[in-house]
C-alpha positions, 0 to 999 in steps of 0.5 A: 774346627767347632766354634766355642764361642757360640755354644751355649756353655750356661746352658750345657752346666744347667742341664748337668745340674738337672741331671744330677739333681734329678737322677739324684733325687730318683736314686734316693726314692726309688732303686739306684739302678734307675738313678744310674739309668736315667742319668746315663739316658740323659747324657746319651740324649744330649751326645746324640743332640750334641752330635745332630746340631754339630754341623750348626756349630763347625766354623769350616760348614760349606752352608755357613 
């Protein structure tokens, strides 16, 4: 069980905000391509972050 209400919700809306913004912007300037591109690392970042830190959010965690 993951415990939501330790999750930082405002923080995870501001990052995707960011993204779209910036990826956005890069679209825009430059190639498509790399607007796509980025925004897709970007959300492949935060996943894997999401995923390392789980452990610091899961209620049933042995070391909480």
């Amino acid at each position: 069980m993951i415990n939501t209400k330790d999750l930082p919700i405002k923080d995870i809306l501001i990052s995707g905000v960011i993204i779209f913004v910036v990826s956005t912007l890069i679209t825009n300037i430059f190639n498509p391509l790399w607007g796509v591109t980025y925004a897709f690392g970007n959300i492949l970042t935060l996943t894997f972050l999401g995923w390392l830190y789980k452990d610091s959010w899961d209620l049933n965690n042995k070391n909480n």
